[in-house]
N, C-alpha and C positions, 0 to 999 in steps of 0.2 A: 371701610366699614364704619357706620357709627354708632354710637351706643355707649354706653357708660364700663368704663374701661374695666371696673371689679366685678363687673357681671359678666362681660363677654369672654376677659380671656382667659379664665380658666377651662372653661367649653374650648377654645381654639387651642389652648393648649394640650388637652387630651384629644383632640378631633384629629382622626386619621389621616383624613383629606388635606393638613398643616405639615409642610414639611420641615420649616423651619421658625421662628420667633425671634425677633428684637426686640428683648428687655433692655435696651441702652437709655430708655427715659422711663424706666420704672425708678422712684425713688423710692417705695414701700419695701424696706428690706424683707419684711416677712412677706409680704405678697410674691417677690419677686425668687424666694429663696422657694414656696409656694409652685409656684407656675416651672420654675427648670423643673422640681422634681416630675412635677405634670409632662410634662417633655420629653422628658427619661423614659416616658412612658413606651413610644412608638417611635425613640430613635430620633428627633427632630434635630437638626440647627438651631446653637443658642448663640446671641449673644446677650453676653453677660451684660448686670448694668452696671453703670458709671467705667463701661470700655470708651477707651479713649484713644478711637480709631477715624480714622479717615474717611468719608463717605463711599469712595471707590472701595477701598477695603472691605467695607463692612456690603456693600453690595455682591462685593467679589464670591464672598464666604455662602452666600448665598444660590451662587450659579452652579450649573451641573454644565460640560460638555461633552455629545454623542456624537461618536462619528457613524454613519448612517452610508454602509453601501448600496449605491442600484444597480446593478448587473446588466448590461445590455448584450443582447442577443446578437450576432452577427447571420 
């Protein structure tokens, strides 16, 4: 997405269709304390900013996994 970062993510922060948010290169403490509460909103995944996690990690925090039976007929 592009666009100017103060305009957009308070919209994606409260936007239902957002499950989760990485504030890890927000430096604006007020923007950023701002946007979790936004979050708070409808439950999202934060991470916080200046976390100082690992890429896999902070990928990781993000995933969901479903196990999905198919039933076959005999």
């Amino acid at each position: 997405m592009t666009g100017d970062f103060e305009e957009i993510a308070p919209w994606l922060a409260t936007h239902m269709d957002v499950n989760a948010f990485d504030l890890s290169g927000v430096n604006d403490k007020k923007l950023a304390l701002s946007l979790e509460k936004d979050c708070a909103s409808n439950l999202k995944r934060v991470i916080r900013p200046n976390t100082k996690i690992d890429d896999l990690t902070r990928i990781k925090a993000f995933l969901e996994t479903k196990t999905v039976w198919h039933p076959r007929g005999f």
